[in-house]
C-alpha positions in Angstrom: -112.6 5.5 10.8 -111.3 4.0 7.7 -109.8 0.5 7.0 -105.8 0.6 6.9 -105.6 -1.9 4.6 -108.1 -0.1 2.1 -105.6 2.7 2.0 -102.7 0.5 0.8 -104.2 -1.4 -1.8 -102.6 -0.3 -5.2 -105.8 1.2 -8.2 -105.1 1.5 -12.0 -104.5 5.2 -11.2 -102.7 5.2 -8.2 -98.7 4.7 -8.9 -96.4 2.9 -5.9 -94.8 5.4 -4.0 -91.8 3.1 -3.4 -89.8 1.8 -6.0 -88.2 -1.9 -5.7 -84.8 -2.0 -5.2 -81.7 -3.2 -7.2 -78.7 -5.4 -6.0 -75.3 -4.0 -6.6 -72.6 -6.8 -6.3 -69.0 -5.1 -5.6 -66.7 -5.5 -8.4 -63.9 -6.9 -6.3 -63.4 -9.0 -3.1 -62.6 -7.9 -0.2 -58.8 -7.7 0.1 -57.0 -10.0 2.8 -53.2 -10.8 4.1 -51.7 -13.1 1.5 -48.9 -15.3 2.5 -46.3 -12.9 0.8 -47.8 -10.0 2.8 -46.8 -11.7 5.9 -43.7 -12.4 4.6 -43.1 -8.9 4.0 -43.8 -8.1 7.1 -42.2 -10.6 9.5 -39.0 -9.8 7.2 -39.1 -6.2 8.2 -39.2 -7.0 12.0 -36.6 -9.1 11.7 -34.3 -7.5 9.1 -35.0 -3.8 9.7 -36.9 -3.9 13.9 -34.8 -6.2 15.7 -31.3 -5.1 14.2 -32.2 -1.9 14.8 -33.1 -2.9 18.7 -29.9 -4.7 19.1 -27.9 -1.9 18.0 -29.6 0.7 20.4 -29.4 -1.7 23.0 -26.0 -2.0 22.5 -25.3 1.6 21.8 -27.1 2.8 25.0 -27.0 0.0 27.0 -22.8 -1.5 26.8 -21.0 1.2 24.5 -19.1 2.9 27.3 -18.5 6.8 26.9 -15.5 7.8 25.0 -13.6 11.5 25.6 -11.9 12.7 22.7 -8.9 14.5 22.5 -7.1 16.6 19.1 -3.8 17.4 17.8 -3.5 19.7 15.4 0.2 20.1 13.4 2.6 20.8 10.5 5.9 20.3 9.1 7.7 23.6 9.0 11.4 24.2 7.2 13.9 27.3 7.0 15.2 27.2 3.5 18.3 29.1 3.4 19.4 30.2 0.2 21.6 28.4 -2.2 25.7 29.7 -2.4 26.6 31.1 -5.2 28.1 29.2 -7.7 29.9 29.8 -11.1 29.3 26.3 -12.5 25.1 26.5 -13.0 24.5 24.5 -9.9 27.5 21.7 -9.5 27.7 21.8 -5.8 23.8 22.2 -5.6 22.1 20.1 -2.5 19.8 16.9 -3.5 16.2 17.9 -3.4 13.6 15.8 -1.6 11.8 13.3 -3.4 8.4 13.6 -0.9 7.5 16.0 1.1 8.3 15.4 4.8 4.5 15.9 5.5 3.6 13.1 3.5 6.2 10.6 5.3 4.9 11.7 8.6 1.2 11.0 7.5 2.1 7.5 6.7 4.4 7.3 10.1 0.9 8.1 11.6 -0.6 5.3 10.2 2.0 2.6 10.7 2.7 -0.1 13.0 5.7 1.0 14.0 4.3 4.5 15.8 1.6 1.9 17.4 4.3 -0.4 18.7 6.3 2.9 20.0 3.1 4.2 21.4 2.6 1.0 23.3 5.8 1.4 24.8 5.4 5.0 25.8 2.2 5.5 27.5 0.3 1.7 27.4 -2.4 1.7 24.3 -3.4 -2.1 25.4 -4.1 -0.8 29.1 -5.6 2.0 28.2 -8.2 1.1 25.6 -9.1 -2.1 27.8 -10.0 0.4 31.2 -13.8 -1.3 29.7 -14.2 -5.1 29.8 -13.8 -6.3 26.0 -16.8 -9.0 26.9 -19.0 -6.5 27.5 -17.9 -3.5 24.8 -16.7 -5.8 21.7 -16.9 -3.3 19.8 -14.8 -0.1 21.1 -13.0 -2.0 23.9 -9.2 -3.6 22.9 -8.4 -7.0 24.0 -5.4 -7.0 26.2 -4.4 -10.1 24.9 -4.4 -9.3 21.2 -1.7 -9.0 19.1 0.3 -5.8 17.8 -2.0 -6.4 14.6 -5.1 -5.9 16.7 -3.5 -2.6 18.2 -2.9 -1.4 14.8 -7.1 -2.4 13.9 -8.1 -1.1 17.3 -5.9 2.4 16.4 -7.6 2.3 12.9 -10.7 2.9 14.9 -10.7 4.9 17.3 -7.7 7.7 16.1 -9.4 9.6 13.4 -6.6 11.5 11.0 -7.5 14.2 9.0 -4.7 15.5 6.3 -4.8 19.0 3.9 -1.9 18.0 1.4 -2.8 22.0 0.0 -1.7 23.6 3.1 -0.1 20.4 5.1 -1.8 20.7 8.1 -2.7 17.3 9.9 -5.0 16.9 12.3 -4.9 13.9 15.0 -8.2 13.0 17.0 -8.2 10.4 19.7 -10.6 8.4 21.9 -10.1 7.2 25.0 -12.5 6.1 28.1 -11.2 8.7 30.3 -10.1 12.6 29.2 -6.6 11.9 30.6 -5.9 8.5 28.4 -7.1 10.6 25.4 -5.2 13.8 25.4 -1.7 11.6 27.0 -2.3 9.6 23.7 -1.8 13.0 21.8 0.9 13.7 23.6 2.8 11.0 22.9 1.8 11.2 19.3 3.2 14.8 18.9 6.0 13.8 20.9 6.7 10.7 18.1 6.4 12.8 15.5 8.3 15.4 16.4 11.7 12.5 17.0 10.8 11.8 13.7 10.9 15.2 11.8 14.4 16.0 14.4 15.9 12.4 12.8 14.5 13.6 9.0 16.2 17.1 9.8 19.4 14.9 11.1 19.6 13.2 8.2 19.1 15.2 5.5 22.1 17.6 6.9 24.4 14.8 7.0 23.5 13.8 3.5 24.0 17.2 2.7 27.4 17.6 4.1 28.3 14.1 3.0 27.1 15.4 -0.6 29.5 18.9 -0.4 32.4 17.0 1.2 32.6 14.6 -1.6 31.9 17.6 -4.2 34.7 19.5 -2.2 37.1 16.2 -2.9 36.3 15.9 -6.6 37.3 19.2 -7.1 40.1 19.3 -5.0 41.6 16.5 -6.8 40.6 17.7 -10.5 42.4 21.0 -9.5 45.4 18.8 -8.3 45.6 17.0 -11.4 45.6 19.9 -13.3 48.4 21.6 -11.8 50.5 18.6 -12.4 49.9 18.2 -15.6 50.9 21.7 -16.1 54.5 21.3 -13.9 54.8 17.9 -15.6 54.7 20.1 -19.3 57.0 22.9 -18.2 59.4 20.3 -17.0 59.0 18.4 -20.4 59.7 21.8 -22.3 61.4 23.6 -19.6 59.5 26.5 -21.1 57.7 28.6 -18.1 55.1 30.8 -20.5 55.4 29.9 -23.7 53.3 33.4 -24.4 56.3 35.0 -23.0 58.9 33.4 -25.1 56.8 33.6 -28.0 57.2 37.2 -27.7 60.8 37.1 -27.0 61.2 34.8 -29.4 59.0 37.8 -32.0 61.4 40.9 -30.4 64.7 38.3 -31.8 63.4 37.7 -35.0 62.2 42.0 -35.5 65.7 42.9 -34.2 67.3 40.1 -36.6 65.2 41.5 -39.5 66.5 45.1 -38.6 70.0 43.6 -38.7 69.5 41.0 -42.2 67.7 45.3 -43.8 71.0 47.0 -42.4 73.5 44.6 -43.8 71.6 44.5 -47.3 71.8 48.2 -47.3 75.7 48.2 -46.8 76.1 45.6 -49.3 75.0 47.9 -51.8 76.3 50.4 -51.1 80.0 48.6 -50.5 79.0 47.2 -54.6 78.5 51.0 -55.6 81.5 52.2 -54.7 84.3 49.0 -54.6 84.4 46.2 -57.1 82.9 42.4 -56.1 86.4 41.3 -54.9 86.5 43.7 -52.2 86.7 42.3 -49.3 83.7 43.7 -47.0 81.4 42.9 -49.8 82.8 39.1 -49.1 82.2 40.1 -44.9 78.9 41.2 -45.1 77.4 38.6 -48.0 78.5 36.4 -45.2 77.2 38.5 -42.6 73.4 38.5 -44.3 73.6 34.9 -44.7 74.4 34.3 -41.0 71.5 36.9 -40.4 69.3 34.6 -43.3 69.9 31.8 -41.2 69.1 32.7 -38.1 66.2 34.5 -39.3 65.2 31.1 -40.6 65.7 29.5 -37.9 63.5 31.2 -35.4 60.5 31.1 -37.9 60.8 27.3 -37.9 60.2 27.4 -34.2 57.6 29.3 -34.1 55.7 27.3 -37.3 56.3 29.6 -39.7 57.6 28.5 -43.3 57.9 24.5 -42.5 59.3 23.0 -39.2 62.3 20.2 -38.5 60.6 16.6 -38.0 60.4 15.3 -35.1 60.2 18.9 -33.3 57.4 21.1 -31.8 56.8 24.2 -32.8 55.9 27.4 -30.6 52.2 27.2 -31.8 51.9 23.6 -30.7 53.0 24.2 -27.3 51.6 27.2 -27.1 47.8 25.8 -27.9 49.1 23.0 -25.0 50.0 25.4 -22.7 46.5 27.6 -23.0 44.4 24.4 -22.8 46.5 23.4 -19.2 45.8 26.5 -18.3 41.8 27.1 -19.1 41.7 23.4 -17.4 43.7 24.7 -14.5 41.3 27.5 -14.2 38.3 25.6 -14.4 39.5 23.5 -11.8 40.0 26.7 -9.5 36.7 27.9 -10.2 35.0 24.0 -9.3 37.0 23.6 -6.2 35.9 27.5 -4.8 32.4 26.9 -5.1 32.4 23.2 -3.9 34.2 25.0 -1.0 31.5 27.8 -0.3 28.5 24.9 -0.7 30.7 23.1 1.6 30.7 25.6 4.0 27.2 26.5 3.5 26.3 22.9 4.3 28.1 23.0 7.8 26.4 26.3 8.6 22.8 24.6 7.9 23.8 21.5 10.0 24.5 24.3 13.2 20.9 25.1 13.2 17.9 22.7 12.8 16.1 23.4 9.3 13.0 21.5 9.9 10.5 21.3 12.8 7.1 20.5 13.8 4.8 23.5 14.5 2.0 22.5 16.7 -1.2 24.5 15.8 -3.4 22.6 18.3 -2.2 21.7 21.4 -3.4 18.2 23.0 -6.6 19.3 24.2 -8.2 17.8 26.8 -12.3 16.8 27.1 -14.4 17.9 29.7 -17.6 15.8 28.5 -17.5 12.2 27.1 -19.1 12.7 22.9 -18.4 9.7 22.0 -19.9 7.2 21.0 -22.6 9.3 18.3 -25.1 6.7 20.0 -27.8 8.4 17.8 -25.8 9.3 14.7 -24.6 5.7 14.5 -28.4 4.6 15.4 -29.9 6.2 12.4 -27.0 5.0 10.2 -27.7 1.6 10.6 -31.5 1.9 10.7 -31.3 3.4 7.2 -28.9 0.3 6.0 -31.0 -2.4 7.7 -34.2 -0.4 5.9 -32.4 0.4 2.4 -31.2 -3.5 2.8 -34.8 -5.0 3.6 -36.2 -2.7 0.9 -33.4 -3.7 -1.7 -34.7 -7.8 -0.9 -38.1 -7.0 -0.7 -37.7 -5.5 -4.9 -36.0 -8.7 -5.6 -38.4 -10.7 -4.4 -41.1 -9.2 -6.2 -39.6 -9.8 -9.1 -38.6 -13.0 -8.8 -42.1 -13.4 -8.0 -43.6 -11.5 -10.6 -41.7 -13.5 -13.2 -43.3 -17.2 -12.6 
């Protein structure tokens, strides 16, 4: 048998079988929590972790279970159409300046539904049925002010408003199904006094509007017929149209008269001499004729007028005016009548009302709180919040 260590002793001609080895030192060291590492992380336990605890202890632990309850309604009017007038709309009714659906949205909102509310059916009573102490949060406390009912109904009434098709919808929380939907209730209820007291009003206004129309017309269409009694007692002329034209038929048969005498005269100067006596009578005749003839032309304001006196055309341009005022008048005060009239038939029958699409429903299962909605919602803020600090700090950091 041969020697071991014969076999392992290197020759000239023999190479090594094994090679001798190289170090390799890593290139970096071996990584290790830093200080800001830690800082990172204790600031997402206590920024992102324990908020996030508290609030689902306090969502599934104290938040007591809310019932909701919905009321779904409009404003709904009759228009009725406008009387006919002949003025282009003198007795016309005001128009609205906002929509009636727009005042009962803000009525929804004010303090002065909450305080009637409180009245009617006990908001502090029944939004305190759970101990404020231990729900802060969705519990009122009965000691608060109207101010804090008016918060409290900022947060748990939910009101949803279409101004396209004005639709409003009403959704309430309560502790218990029957608070909830006798809060509804009582809301339609409110806003339905309002809309009848709206609906009361604007007829009064609009009656109040056609009765004074109906008065200014009345006494524009007395003044008018005075002033046209106080002109025919001034010219104690009726129609001055009519004695124009009897005044026209005097002066034609005078002017048949003045062409008959002028005829006789010549021929009385054909056959007598220029002393004859009916040549003398009927020169004098024509003049009288002349005369007269001239006369009634100055009165009706042809070829010159006397001072100091009115002419037929004068008083006749008078008398038309009085008249077309006296007619206008007439006209004013029959259609200030018939929107009078119109007005008192509207106020008979009630023009506005509230037309409930949704009647106060009532909850069979408590939804309320969204214990996990409202979980995640604040996890992701705590997280988005932590992360937004964390970016700040690292470049704050990375800047020194």
């Amino acid at each position: 048998m041969s020697n071991p260590s014969l076999l392992l002793q290197p020759t000239d001609h023999v190479p090594l079988a094994f090679p001798a080895r190289h170090v390799v030192r890593p290139l970096a060291r071996a990584g290790r929590m830093r200080r800001r590492h830690w800082a990172i992380l204790v600031s997402f336990v206590l920024l992102v972790c324990i908020p996030a605890g508290l609030v689902a202890a306090y969502l599934y632990g104290r938040a007591a279970d809310q019932y909701a309850s919905t009321v779904g309604f409009s404003v709904r009017s009759e228009t009725p159409a406008p009387p006919a007038t002949l003025l282009g709309g003198l007795a016309d009714l005001p128009s609205q300046t906002a929509s009636d659906t727009d005042i009962l949205y803000a009525y929804l909102r004010s303090q002065d539904l909450v305080h009637k509310l409180d009245e009617a059916v006990d908001l502090r009573t029944i939004w305190s049925r759970v101990s404020h102490e231990k729900d802060p949060v969705f519990a009122l406390d009965p000691r608060g002010t109207i101010e804090d009912v008016v918060a409290h109904w900022a947060r748990m009434v939910d009101l949803v408003y279409d101004p396209a098709s004005g639709l409003i919808d009403v959704h309430v929380l309560a502790f218990t199904p029957d608070d909830a939907q006798n809060v509804t209730l009582a809301v339609l209820a409110a806003c339905e006094d309002l809309i009848n007291v709206l609906s009361a009003q604007a007829r009064e206004d609009a009656i109040k509007h056609a009765r004074g129309e109906l008065g200014t017309a009345a006494a524009r269409l007395k003044q008018a017929r005075l002033d046209l009694t106080a002109f025919r007692n001034r010219t104690q002329i009726v129609d001055p149209a009519l004695d124009t034209r009897n005044q026209m038929g005097l002066m034609i048969t005078l002017q048949e008269q003045l062409a008959t005498a002028i005829i006789d005269v010549d021929l009385l100067q054909g056959t007598t001499g220029q002393d004859d006596p009916r040549i003398l009578r009927a020169q004098r005749r024509i003049d009288v004729i002349e005369k007269s003839i001239a006369t009634e032309r100055r009165k009706l304001g042809l070829g010159g007028s006397d001072p100091g006196k009115t002419v037929f055309a004068t008083l006749i341009g008078e008398y038309e005016g009085l008249i077309v005022d006296r007619e206008f008048a007439e006209s004013a005060y029959l259609a200030a009548l018939a929107s009078y009239d119109s007005a008192r038939a509207d106020a008979r029958k009630q023009s506005r009302y509230l037309a409930a699409h949704i009647r106060p429903t009532r909850a069979e299962k408590a939804e309320y709180p969204a214990r996990l909605k409202w979980f995640l919602l604040c996890s992701t803020a705590f997280f988005l919040l932590w992360a937004v600090l964390c970016l700040v700090g690292y470049g704050l950091y990375d800047r020194r």
